[in-house]
C-alpha positions as CSV (number, residue, x, y, z in Angstrom):
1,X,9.5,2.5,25.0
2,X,7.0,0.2,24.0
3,X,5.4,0.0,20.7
4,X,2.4,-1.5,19.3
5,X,1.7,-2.4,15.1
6,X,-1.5,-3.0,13.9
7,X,-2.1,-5.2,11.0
8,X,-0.9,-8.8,10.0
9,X,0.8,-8.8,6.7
10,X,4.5,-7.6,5.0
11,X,4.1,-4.3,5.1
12,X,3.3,-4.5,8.9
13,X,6.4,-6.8,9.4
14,X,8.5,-4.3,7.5
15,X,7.5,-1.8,10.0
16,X,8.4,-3.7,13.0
17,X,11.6,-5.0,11.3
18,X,12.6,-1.4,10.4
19,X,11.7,-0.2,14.2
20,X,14.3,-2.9,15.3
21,X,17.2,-1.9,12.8
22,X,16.6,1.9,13.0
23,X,15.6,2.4,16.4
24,X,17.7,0.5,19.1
25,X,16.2,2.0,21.9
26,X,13.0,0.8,21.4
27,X,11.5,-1.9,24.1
28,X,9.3,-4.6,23.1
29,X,7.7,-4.1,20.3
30,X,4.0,-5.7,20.2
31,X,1.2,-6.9,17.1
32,X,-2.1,-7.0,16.9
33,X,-3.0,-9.8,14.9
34,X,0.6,-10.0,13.9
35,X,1.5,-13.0,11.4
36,X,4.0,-16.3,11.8
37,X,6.8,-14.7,10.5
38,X,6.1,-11.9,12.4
39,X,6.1,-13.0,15.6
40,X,10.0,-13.5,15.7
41,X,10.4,-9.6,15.6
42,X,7.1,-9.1,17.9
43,X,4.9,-10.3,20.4
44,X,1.7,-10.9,18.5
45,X,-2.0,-10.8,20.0
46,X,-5.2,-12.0,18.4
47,X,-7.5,-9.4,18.9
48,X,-9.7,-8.0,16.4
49,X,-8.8,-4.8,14.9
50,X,-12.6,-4.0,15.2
51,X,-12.8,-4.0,18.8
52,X,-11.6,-0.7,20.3
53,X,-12.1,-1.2,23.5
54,X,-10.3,-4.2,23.6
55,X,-7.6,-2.4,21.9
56,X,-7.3,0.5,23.9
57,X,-7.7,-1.6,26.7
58,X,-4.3,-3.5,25.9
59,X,-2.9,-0.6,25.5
60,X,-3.3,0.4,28.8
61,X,-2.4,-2.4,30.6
62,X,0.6,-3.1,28.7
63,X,2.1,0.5,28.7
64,X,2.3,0.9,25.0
65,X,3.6,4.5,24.4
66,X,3.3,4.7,20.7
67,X,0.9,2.7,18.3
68,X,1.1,3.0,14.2
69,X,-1.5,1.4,12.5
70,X,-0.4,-0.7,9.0
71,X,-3.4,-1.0,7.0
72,X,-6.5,1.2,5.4
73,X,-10.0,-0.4,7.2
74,X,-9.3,1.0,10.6
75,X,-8.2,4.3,9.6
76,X,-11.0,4.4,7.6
77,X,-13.3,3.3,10.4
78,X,-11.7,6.3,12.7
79,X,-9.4,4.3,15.2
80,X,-7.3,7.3,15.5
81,X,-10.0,9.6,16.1
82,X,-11.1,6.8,19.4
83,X,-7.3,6.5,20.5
84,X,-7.1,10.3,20.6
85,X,-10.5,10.6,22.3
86,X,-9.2,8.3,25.1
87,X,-5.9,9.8,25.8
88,X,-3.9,7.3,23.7
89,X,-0.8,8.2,21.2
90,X,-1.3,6.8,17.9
91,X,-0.1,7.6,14.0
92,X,-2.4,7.8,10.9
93,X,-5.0,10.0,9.7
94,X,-7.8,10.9,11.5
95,X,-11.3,9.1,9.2
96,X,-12.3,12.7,8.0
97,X,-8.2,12.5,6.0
98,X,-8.6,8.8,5.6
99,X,-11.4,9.2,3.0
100,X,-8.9,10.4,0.4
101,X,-8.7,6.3,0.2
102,X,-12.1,5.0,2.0
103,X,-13.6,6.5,-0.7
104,X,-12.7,7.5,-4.3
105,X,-15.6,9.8,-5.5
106,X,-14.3,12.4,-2.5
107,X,-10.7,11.4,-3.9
108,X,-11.7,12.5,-7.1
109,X,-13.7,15.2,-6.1
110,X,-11.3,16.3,-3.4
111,X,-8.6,16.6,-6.9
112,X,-11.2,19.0,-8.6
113,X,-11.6,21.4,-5.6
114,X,-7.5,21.5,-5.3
115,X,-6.9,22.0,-9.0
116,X,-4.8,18.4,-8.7
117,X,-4.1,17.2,-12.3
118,X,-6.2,13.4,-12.6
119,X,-8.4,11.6,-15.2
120,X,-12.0,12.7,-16.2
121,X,-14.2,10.9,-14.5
122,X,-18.1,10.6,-13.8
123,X,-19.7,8.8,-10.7
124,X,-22.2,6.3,-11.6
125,X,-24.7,4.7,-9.4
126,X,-26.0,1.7,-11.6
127,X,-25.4,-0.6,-13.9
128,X,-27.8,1.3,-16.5
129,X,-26.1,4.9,-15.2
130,X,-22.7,3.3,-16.4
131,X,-24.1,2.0,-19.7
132,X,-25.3,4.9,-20.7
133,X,-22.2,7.3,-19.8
134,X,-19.9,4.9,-21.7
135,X,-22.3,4.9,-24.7
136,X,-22.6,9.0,-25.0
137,X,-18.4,9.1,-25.9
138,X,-17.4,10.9,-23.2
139,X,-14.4,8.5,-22.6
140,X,-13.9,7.6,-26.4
141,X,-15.0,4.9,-28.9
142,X,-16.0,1.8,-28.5
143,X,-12.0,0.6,-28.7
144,X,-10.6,3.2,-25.9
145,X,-9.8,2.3,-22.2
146,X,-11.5,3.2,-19.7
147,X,-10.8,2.6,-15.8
148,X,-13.7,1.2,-13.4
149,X,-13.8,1.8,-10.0
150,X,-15.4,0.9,-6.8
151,X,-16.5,3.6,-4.6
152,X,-15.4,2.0,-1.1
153,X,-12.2,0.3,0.0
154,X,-12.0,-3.0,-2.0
155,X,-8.1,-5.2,-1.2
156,X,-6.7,-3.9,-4.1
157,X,-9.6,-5.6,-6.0
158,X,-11.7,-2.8,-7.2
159,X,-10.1,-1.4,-9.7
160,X,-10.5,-2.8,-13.3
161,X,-9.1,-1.3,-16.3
162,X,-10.9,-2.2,-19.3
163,X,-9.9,-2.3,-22.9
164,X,-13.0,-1.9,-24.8
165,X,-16.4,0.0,-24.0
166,X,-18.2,-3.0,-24.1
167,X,-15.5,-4.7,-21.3
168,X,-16.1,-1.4,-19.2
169,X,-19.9,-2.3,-19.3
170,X,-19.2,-6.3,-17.9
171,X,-17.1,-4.5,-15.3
172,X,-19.5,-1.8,-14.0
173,X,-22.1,-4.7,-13.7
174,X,-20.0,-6.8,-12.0
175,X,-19.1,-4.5,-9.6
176,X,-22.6,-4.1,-9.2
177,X,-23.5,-6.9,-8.8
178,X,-21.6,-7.5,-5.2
179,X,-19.9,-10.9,-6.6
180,X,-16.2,-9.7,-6.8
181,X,-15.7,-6.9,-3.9
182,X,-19.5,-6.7,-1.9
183,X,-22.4,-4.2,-2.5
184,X,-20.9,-1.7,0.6
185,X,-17.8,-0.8,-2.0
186,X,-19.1,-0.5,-5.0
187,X,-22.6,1.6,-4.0
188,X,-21.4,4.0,-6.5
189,X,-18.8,3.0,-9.0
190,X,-16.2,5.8,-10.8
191,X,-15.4,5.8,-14.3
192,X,-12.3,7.3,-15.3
193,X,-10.4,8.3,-18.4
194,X,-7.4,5.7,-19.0
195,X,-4.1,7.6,-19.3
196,X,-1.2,6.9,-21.1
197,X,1.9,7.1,-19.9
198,X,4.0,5.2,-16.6
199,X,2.9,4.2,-13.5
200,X,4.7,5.1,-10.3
201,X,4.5,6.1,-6.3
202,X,5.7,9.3,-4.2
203,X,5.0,8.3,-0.8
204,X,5.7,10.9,2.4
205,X,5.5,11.1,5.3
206,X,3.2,14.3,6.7
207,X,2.4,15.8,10.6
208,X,-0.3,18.3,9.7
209,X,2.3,21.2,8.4
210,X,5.5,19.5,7.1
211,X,6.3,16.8,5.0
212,X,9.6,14.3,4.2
213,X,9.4,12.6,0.9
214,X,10.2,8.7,0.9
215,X,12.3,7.3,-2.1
216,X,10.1,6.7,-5.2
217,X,8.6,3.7,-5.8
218,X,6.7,1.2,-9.0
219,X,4.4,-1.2,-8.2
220,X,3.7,-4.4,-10.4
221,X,-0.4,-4.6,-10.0
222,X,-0.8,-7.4,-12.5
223,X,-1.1,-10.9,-11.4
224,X,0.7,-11.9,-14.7
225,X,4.2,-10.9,-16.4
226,X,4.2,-8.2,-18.8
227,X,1.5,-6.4,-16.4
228,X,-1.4,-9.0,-17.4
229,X,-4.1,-10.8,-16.0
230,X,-6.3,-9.2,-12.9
231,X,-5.6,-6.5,-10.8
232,X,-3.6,-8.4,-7.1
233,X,-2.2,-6.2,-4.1
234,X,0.6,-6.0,-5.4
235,X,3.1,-8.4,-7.5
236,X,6.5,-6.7,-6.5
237,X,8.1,-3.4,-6.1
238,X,10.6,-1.4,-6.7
239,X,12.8,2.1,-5.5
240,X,15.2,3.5,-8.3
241,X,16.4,6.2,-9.3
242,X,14.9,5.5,-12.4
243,X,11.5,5.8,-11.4
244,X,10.9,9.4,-11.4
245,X,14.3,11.8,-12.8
246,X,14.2,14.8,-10.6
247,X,12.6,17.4,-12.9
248,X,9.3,15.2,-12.8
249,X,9.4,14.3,-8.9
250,X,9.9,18.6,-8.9
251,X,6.1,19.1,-10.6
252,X,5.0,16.4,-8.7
253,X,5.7,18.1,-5.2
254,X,4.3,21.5,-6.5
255,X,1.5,20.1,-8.3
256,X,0.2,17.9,-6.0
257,X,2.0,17.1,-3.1
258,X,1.5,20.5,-2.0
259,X,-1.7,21.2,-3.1
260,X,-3.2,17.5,-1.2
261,X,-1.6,18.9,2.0
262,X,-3.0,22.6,1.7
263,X,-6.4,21.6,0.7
264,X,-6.2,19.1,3.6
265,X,-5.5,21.7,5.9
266,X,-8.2,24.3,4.2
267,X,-10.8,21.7,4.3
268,X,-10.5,21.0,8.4
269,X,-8.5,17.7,7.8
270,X,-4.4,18.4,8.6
271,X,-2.9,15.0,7.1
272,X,-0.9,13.3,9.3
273,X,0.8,10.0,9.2
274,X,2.0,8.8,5.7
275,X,0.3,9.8,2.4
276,X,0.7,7.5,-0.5
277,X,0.3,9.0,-4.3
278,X,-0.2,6.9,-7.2
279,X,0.7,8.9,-10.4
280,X,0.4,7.8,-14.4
281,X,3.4,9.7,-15.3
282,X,1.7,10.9,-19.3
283,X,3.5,13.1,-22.1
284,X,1.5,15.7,-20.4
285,X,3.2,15.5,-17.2
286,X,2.5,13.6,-13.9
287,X,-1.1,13.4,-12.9
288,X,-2.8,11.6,-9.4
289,X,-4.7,8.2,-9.9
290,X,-5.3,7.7,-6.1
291,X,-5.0,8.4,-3.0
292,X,-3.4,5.9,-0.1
293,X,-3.8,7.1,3.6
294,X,-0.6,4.2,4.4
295,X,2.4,2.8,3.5
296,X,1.6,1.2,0.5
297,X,2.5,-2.9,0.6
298,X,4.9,-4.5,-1.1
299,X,6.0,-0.7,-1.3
300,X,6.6,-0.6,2.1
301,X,8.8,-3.3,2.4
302,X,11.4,-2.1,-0.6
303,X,10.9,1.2,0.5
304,X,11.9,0.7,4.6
305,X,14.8,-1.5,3.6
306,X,16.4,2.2,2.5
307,X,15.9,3.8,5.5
308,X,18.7,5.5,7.3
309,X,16.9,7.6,10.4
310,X,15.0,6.0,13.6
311,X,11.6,5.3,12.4
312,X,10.6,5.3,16.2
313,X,12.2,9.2,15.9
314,X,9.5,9.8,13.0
315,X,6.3,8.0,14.3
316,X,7.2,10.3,17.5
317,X,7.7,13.7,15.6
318,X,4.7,13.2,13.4
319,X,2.2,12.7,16.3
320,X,4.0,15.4,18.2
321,X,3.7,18.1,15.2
322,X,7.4,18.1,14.7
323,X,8.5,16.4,11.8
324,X,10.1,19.8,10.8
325,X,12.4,19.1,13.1
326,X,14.6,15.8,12.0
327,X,16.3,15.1,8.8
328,X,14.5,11.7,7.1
329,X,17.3,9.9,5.4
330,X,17.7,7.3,2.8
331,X,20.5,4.8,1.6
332,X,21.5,5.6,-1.4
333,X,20.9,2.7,-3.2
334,X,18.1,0.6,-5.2
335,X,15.8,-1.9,-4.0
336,X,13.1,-4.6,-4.9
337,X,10.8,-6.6,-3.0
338,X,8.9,-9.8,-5.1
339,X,5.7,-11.0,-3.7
340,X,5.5,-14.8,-3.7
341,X,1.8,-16.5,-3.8
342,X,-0.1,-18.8,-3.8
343,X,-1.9,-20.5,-6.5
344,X,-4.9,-19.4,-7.5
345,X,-4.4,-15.9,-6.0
346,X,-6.1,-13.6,-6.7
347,X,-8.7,-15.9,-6.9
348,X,-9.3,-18.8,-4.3
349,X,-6.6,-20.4,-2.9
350,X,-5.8,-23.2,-0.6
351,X,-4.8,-22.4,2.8
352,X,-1.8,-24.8,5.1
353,X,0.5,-25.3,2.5
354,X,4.2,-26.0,3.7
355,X,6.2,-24.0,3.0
356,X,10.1,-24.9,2.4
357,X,13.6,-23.4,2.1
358,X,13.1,-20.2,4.2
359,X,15.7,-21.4,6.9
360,X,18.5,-21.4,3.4
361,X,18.3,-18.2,2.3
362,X,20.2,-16.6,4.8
363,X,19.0,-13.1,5.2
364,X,21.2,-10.5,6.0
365,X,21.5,-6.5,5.7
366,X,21.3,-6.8,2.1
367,X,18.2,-9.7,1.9
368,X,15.4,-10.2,3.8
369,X,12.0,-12.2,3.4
370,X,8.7,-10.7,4.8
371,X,5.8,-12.7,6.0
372,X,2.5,-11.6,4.5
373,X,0.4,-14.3,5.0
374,X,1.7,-16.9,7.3
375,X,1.3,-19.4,10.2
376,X,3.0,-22.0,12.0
377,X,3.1,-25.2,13.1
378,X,3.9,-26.3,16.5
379,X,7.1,-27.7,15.3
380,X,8.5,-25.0,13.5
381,X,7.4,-25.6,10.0
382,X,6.1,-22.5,7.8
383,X,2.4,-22.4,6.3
384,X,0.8,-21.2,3.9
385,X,-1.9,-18.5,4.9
386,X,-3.4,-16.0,2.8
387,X,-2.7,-15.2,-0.8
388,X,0.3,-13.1,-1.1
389,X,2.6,-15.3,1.8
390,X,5.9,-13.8,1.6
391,X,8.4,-10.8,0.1
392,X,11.3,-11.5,-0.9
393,X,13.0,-8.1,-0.1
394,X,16.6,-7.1,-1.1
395,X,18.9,-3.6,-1.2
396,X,21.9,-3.1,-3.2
397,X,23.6,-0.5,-5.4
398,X,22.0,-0.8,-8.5
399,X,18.4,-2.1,-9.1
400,X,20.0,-4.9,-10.9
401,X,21.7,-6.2,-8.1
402,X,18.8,-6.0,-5.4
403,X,16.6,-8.2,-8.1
404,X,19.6,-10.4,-8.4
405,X,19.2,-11.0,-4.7
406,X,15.7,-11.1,-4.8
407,X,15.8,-13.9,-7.6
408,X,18.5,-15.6,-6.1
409,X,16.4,-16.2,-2.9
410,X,13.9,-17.5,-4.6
411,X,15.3,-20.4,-6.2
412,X,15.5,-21.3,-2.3
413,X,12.2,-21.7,-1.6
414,X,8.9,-23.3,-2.4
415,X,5.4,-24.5,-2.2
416,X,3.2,-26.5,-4.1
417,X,1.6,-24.2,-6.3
418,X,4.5,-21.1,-5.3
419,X,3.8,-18.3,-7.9
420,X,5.4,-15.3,-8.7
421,X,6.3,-12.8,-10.7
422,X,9.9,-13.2,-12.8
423,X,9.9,-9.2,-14.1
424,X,9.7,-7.1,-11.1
425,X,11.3,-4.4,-12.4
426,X,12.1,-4.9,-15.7
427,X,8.7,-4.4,-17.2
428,X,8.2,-0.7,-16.7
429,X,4.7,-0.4,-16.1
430,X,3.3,1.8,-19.1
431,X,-0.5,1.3,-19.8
């Protein structure tokens, strides 16, 4: 059977890396565009993820049985919807689902419908609109967080959480402005109430009608230790017991797991493929942030390292309407992955840096390193090519362990410039 993954960075890698491990009888496993480090686990092709008909057309010709797409701007442009249309299997939401991440007024408003517990929040559509909402109280005094938000999809860069009313302001007109994400994403901006309370992830995997739970997961947002500085991709990750005691992850599946995949279903829109909730767990109980319509990334990477069944098995039983069927199992153990970057990131950053130490770290079921953003020289050398390059990806029994893996990996390697978070996991996220 052959399988095709769209996307280029770790948490497409992860995929392919976890189809290998879990699912031995898989053929050849394909990428489209694919990365340096991923093309030792794939065969990698550089065609645009825009271009359907070149897509479908490889797809053809190559016999590709099963494709799962990796990242949010297809599925939000409807590649699913032109697979199905020609006859093609594929895995991920169809755009009418994908919206509950292309774009976070229906999120929002999508939560109100359902009765989903979230922030108050108004949608703005100018700088002036913004001003003048923040200035009636709604959201607090002058000294109370609030949470902007761009409209569209945005690389994890149009979200800004704001410490004063008068920051809130500078954000909204930045966002405006189309300097920091474009004009497309932020046509309309959200502003939120900031909670209080603990950050985590409940990610699952869904066919229409059932759903399997993945293990739960913290991101580390913050380009800076302690969860400061801007707003990145993701820093680091982790799975833990820890993250969400059982009680919690119980409301969290009645309150809003369920409730996403019946108002899905009510509204015309049967989620399938994998839905990703981030929560703000507050004194008041767990309440929804977002919506992701994919494997969230580093998430992906420490989460996939855990898994047990053939992920080939589950791609197959979610596009057939059968995940009802198999039993999704886990390791039972912790995990962390650590994003290493480059410097400058999130800002600009310098492209073709070598990269050195990857061929000491000696990866093994326990450790493994993810490309994000990589190429390759001729000769074998390692580059640097985007600004989150590599994760640094490790399992173990305790959480402590994993990130003494993790850690211990990375003294092995470097850059000029190599940054990276050092508490992944032991800063726990609160706001």
């Amino acid at each position: 059977m052959k399988v095709l993954v769209l996307g280029s960075g770790g948490r497409e890698h992860a995929i392919l890396w976890a189809l290998g491990k879990t699912s031995p009888s898989v053929g050849r496993l394909y990428c489209v565009p694919g990365n340096a480090g991923i093309a030792e686990v794939a065969e990698c092709r550089s065609i645009s993820l825009n271009d359907i008909s070149s897509l479908t057309r490889f797809v053809r010709d190559e016999g590709i049985a099963l494709t799962i797409v990796g990242p949010e701007a297809p599925l939000a442009s409807g590649i699913v919807d032109d697979f199905e249309r020609s006859g093609l299997a594929i895995v991920g939401p169809l755009r009418a689902a994908a919206r509950l991440e292309s774009s976070k007024v229906f999120a929002k408003d999508f939560m109100a419908r359902h009765g989903i517990p979230t922030a108050d929040y108004r949608v703005v559509h100018s700088s002036a609109e913004a001003e003048k909402i923040l200035r009636s109280g709604i959201f607090g005094s002058p000294d109370s967080r609030t949470v902007v938000k761009a409209d569209g999809l945005a690389a994890g860069k149009g979200v800004i959480v704001a410490d004063t009313r008068a920051e809130a302001e500078k954000a909204a007109s930045l966002l405006m402005s189309g300097k920091l994400i474009g004009h497309e994403a932020a046509k309309q901006l959200l502003l939120e109430q900031a909670l209080q309370g603990t950050e985590a992830s409940v990610l699952l995997f869904a066919d229409g009608k059932d759903y399997a739970l993945m293990p739960s997961a913290r991101d580390h947002k913050r380009i800076g230790e302690g969860d400061t500085g801007p707003n990145t991709g993701g820093m680091g990750s982790i799975t833990d017991g820890s993250v969400i005691n059982p009680p919690i992850l119980n409301r969290v599946v009645h309150e809003i797991v369920e409730p996403t995949l019946e108002g899905a279903r009510a509204e015309g829109f049967p989620f399938r493929g994998v839905l990703f909730l981030g929560l703000m767990l507050t004194a008041d109980g767990p309440k929804l942030l977002e919506y992701n319509v994919r494997l969230g990334d580093p998430e992906a990477q420490a989460i996939l390292v855990r898994l047990k069944t053939s992920l080939i098995d589950i791609a197959n039983a979610i596009h057939a309407g059968r995940l009802g069927t198999i039993k999704v199992e886990w390791t039972d153990e912790s995990s962390a992955c650590v994003i290493l970057a480059s410097k400058g990131y999130p800002g600009e950053y310098k492209l073709g840096v070598p990269i050195e130490g990857l061929d000491h770290v000696g990866e093994n079921d326990h450790l493994r390193v993810f490309h994000a953003g990589t190429s390759r020289l001729e000769r074998g050398n390692f580059l640097t090519a985007g600004g989150r390059v590599l994760g640094v990806t490790a399992n173990d029994q305790t959480l402590e362990k994993a990130l003494d893996r993790c850690y211990g990996a990375i003294e092995k390697i470097g850059w000029e410039g190599m940054q990276y978070r050092r508490d992944i996991g032991k800063f726990g996220g609160k706001f």
